[in-house]
N, C-alpha and C positions, 0 to 999 in steps of 0.2 A: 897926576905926576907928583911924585915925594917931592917936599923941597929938597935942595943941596944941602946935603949936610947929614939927612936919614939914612943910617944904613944898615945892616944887618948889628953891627956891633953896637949899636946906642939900642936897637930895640931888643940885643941879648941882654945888656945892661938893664931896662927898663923894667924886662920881664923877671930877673931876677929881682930888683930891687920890691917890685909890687909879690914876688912868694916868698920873697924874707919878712912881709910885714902881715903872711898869713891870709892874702887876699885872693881869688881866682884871679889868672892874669888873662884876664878878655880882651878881646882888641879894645875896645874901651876904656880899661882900666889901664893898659900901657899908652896907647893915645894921649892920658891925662898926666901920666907920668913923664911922657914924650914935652909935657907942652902945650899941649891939645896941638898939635904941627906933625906934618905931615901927612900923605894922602893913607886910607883906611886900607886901600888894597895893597900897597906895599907894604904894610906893615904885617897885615893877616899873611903877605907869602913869605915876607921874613922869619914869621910867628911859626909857621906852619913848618918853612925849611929847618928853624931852629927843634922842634920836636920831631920829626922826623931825623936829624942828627941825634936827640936825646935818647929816644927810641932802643936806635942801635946801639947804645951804650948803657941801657939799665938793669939787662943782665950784671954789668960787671962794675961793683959798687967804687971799684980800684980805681975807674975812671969819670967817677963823679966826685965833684968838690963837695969841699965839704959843705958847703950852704946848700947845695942839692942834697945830700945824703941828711942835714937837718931837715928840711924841705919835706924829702919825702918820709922823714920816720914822725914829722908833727903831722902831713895827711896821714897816714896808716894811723895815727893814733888819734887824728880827727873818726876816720872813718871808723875805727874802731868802735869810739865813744856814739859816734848815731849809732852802729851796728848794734851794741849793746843798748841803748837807748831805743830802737824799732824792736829790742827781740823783747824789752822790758815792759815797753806798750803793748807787744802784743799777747807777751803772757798777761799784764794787769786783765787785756782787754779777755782773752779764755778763761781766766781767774773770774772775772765780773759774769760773764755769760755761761759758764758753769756755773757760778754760784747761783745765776739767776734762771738756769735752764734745770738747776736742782729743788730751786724754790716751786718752777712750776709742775717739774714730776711732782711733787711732794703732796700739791694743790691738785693735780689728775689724779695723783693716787688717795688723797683726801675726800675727793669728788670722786672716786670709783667706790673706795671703801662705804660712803654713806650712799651711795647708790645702791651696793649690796644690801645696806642694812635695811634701808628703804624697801627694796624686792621682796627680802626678805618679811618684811613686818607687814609686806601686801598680802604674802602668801598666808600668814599669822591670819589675818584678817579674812583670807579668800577661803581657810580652812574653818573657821570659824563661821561664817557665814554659810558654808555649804553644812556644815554642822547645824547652824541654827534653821535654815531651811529643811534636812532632814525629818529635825525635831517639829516644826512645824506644819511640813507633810502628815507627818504619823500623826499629831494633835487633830487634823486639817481630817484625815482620815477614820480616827478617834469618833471627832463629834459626828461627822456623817453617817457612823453605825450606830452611835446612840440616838441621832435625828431619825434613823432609818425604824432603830425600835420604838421610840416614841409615837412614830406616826402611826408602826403596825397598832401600840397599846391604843393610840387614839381609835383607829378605825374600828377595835375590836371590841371598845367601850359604847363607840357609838352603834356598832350592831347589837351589843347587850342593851343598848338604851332603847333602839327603834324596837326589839322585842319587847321590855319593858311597856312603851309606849302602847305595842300591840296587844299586850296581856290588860293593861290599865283600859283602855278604851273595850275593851272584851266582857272586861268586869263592869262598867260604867254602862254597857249596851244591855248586860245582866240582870244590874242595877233600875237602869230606865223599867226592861221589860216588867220589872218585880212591880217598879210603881206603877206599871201602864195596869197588871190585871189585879193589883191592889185599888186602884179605882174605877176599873170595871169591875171588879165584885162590889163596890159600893154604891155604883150608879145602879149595878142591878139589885141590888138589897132594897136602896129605897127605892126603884122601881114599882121590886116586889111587893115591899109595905106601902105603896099607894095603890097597888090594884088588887091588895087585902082589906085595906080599909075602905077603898068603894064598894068592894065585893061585898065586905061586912056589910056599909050601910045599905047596899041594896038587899041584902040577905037578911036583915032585923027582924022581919017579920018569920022568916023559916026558922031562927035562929032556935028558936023553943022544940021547932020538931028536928030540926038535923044540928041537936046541941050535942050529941053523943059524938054524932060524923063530927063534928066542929072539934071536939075536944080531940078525939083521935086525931083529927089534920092539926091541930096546933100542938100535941104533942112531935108529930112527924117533922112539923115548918119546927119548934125548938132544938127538934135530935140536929137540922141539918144548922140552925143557926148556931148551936154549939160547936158544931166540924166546919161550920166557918168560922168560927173564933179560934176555936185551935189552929186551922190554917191561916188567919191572919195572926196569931200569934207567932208560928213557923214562918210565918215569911217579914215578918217583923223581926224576927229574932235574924232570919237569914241574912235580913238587909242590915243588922248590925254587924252582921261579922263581914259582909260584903264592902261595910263602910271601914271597917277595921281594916281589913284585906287593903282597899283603896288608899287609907292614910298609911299602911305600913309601906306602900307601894308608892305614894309619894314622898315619904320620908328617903326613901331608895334612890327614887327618882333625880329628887334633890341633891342629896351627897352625889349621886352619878355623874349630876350637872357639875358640883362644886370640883369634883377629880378632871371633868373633860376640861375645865376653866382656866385647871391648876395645867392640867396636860398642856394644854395651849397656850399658857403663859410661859411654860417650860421651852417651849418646843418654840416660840420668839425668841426668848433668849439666848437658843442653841442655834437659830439662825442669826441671831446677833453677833454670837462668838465665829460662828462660820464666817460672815461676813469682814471680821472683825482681821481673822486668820488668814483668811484670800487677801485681805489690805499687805497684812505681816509679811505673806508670801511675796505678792508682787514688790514691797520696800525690798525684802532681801533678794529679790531677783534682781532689781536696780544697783544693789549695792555689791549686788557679784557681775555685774556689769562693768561698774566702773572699776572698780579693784582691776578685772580683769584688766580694762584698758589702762588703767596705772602702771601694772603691770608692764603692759608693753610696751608704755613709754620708757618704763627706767632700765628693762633691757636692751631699748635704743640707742638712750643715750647713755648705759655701759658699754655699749659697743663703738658709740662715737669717742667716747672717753679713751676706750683701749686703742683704736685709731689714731687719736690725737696722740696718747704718749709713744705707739711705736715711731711716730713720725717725729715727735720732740726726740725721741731716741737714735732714733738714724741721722736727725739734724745732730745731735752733737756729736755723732761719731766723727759727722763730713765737719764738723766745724773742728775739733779735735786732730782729725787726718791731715787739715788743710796748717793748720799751728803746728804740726810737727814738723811739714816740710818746708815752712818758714825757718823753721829752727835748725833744718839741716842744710839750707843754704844759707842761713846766716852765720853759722860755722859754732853755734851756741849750742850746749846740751838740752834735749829734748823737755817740753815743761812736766810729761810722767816722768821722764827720766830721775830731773830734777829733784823732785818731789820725792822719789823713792833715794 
């Protein structure tokens, strides 16, 4: 219950007195103005009856005193001042977040640009590499025909060599036989002159009656010891040219040797470079491997990039859409507007 005394006219009083000094008049604020007296519910339906009387009178300015018509042109120009004030924050705030939603396209499109250039400098790379493996192949293919001729020159040295060989051991079988009946003509010679000179000494005593026969047999046994001298001469002479044959035949032999040596040192080192080329190859097979997968990463992430910024792009459109329509209930010009 109010005390005696609270009545609609002390808390009209009250409540003016507390919006002349610029304050909200809440039951609170006029309670304290009151006195702190009187009970809170009579005052709030005094409060309540008296705005609901102001109400129907604020269309018509004729019927407002004038401390209401100060009243309400210091709110309108309170509310104005937040208004301008919220529409000022909220441009600083599109201001700040454009400038810093243009910092990160700028940085997407920084990171898209050297993404490109990256791709690009892969492909530089992946065309180079498929270049240098071509070139490699063809090398790669190169030595394998000269390995391929080398080994027919080897095979075809070594079949001139085993004929050689065959021709040398032919002559050397030649050779042997010459020595074999060069001393069997001399095992039979002396032979012969030891079962001449038995013959003689058993013959000493004929020798005077069959000295005629004698001389004609020792002219005979002379004719044939002469045509065996000429024939050991002939075949003495024949085994010098057989020996001559033999050394011009090992001289051959030897440089054949010295060429199949040289062939086969050749023909290592050509499996060396082969070798060498199959390493080369498989490195640039590895390294068009990876380029490749490089590759695919940074068309990845150009595609995560152009993702990101359509989405940074659509966020500032909705963040830009959402600030204009701040702007048109806040009764402010638009902030493109602004700006243009």
């Amino acid at each position: 219950m109010a005390r005696a005394g609270i009545n609609k006219a002390l808390v009209q009083k009250a409540r003016d007195a507390v919006l002349a000094r610029g304050e909200n008049p809440s039951l609170d604020a006029i309670r304290i103005e009151l006195g702190n007296t009187g009970s809170k519910t009579t005052i709030h339906r005094y409060i309540k009856e008296i705005e609901e009387a102001e109400s129907t009178r604020l269309d018509d300015e004729q019927l407002l005193s004038k401390t209401l018509q100060e009243m309400v042109a210091r709110l309108a120009a309170r509310l104005r001042e937040e208004a301008n004030e919220l529409v000022s924050a909220a441009e600083k705030r599109l201001k700040d977040q454009e400038a810093q939603w243009k910092q990160e396209r700028e940085r997407l499109e920084g990171l898209l640009k050297e993404s490109g250039e990256k791709a690009h400098r892969l492909e530089q790379r992946l065309a180079d590499s498929k270049s240098s493996l071509e070139q490699a192949r063809a090398e790669l293919q190169s030595e394998r025909l000269q390995s391929q001729r080398q080994a027919q020159q080897i095979e075809d040295l070594e079949a001139r060599l085993a004929d050689k060989d065959s021709h040398l051991k032919s002559l050397e079988d030649k050779h042997q036989h010459a020595r074999d009946a060069l001393e069997h003509f001399r095992q039979a010679s002396k032979e012969q002159r030891d079962q001449d000179i038995r013959r003689h000494e058993q013959q000493v005593q004929q020798l005077q009656a069959e000295l005629r026969q004698s001389n004609q047999s020792i002219i005979v046994k002379q004719g044939e010891l002469t045509q065996l001298n000429k024939d050991n001469a002939r075949l003495a002479s024949e085994l010098g040219a057989a020996r001559k044959q033999a050394g011009s035949q090992e001289d051959a032999l030897r440089k054949s040797e010295q060429l199949v040596a040289a062939l086969r040192e050749q023909l290592s080192q050509a499996n060396t470079n082969l070798s060498a080329k199959a390493k080369a190859r498989d490195l640039y097979c590895e390294q068009l491997e990876r380029a490749q997968l490089e590759l695919k990463e940074c068309a990845h992430r150009q595609t995560e990039l152009e993702v990101a910024l359509a989405e940074a792009r659509t966020s500032l459109g909705h963040f830009k859409a959402a600030a204009d329509a701040k702007g048109d209930l806040s009764g402010r010009p638009q902030p493109e507007e602004k700006s243009r």
